[in-house]
C-alpha positions in Angstrom: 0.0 0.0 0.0 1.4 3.4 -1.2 2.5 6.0 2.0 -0.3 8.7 1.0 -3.1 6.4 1.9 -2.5 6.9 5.5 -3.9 8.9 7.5 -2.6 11.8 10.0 -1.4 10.0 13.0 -1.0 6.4 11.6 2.2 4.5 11.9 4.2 2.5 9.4 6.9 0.2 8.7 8.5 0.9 5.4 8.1 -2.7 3.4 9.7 -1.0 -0.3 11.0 1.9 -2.2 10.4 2.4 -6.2 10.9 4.7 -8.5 13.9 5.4 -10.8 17.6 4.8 -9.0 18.2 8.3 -8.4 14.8 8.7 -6.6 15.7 5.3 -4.4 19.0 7.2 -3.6 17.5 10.8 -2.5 15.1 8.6 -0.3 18.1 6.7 1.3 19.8 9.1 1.9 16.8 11.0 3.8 16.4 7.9 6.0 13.6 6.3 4.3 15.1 2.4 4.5 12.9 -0.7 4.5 12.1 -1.4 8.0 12.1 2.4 9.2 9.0 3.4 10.9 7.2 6.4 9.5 4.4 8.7 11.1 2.2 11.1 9.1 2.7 14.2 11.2 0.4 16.4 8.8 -1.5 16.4 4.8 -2.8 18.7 2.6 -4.1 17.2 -0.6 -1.2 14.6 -1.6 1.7 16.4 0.1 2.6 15.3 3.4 4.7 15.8 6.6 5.9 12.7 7.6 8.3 11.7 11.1 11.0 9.3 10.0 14.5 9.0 12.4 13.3 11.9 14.6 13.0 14.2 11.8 10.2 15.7 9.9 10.3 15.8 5.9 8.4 17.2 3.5 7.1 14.7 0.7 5.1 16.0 -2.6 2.9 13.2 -4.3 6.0 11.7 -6.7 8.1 10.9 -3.8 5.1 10.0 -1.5 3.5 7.0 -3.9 7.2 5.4 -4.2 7.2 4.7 -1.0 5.0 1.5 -0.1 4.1 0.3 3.8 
């Protein structure tokens, strides 16, 4: 199931990441890993704030539907 259909609040555990190879990479290297767990802090529309590693990032649509719980 792709990341943006959680809700605010709900908790993950990052199962894959698609998308092209340099996508993958910028992911990685922002701490989103399979097995890291991932909050939804905040959405509005299909951009969301999301709670990965003790951080908070900022994810548009594209980045948000590669990533799959």
């Amino acid at each position: 199931m792709p990341l943006l259909l959680l809700n605010v609040g709900e908790h993950a555990v990052i199962k894959r990441i698609g998308g092209k190879p340099e996508v993958k990479q910028h992911l990685s290297d922002l701490g989103f890993i399979v097995g890291a767990s991932i909050l939804v802090v905040s959405k509005l529309g299909d951009n969301l704030i999301v709670n990965i590693k003790n951080s908070r990032i900022a994810l548009d649509r594209g980045m948000a539907k590669s990533i799959f719980i």
